[in-house]
N, C-alpha and C positions, 0 to 999 in steps of 0.2 A: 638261844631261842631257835626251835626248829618250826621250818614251814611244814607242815605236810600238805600235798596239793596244792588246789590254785587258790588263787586270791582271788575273793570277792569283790568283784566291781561294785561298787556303787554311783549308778547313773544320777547326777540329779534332774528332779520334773521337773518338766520345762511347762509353763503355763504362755508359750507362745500358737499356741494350735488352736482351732475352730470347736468347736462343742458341735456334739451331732444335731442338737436345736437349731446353731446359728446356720449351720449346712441345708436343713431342711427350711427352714426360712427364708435364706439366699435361692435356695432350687426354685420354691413359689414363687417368690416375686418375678424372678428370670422369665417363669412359665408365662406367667402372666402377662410381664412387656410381649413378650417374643407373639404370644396370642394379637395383643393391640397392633403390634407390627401387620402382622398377616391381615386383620382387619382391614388397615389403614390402604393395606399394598391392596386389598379386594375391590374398595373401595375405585379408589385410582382406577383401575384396569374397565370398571364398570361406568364412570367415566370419559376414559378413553374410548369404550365404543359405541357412547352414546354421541361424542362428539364426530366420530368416525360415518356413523349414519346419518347423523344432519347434515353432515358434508357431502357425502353422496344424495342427498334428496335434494340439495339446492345445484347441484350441478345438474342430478338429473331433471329437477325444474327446467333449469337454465334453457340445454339443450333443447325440452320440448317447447320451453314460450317462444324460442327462436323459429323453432318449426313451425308454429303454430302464429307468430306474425307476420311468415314468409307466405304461408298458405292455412286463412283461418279456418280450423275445421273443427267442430265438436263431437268429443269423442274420449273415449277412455281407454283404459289396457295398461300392460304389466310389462315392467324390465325385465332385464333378466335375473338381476339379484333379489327377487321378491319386493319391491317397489310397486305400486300401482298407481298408476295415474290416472286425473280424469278432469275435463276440465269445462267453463260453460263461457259461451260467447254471450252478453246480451246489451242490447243498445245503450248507449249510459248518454250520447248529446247528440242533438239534432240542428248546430247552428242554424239561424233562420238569412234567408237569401246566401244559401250557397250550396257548392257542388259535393257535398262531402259529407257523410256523417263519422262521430265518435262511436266506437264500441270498446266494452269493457271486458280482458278477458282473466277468467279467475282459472286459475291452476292447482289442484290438489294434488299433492305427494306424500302416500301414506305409505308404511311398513310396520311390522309385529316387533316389538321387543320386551323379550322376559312374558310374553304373553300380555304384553300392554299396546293396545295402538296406539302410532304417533303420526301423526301427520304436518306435511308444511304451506302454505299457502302461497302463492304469487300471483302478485295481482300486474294487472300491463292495461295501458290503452291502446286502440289505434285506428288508426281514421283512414277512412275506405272511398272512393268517388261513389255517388249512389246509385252509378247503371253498375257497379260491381259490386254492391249488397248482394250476399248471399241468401 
């Protein structure tokens, strides 16, 4: 028996491999989480700076009811990070037989986000002798 040439390999199929279906159906879903993911992460981050601005409006409260119990003044105006303030002094008790009245003073802290206003409220008392009513 003579060979002439080479001998034919015979590979056998292997039925351990993907189908182009199962590949493009793994790609979708993948696409899919991966989208939910980003969502999720958008989310979060929109969040974080909604938390970030109420943190800066109650400090920047803070600082101004401090001001504004030290020397009561009514008035409004703006921080510097686009914050605006504004606030109203008005008599809230008047004990009777004595040297002092209660005033009530309301503080607004508003800023723009996403093109929505928000604002925060603080409220304070404080009591004044009444030859230094304002």
């Amino acid at each position: 028996m003579q060979t002439t040439g080479r001998r034919k390999h015979q590979y056998p199929i292997s039925e351990k491999g993907f189908t182009l279906f199962e590949v493009i159906v793994a790609i979708v879903i993948l696409s899919i989480s991966f989208a939910l993911v980003m969502q999720l992460f958008s989310g979060g981050l929109k969040a974080s700076r909604a938390s970030c601005d109420y943190t800066r409006a109650v400090v920047h409260a803070k600082d101004k009811m401090d001001e504004i119990l030290s020397d009561p003044i009514m008035d409004s105006g703006d921080f510097e990070d686009g914050f605006q303030w504004a606030s109203v002094i008005v008599p809230f008790l008047e004990p009777e037989d004595s040297n002092f009245m209660i005033f009530k003073i309301i503080l607004h802290v508003s800023w723009e986000d996403t093109n929505r206003g928000k604002s925060l409220k603080l409220v304070s008392l404080k009591t004044l002798p009444k030859d230094q009513v304002f």
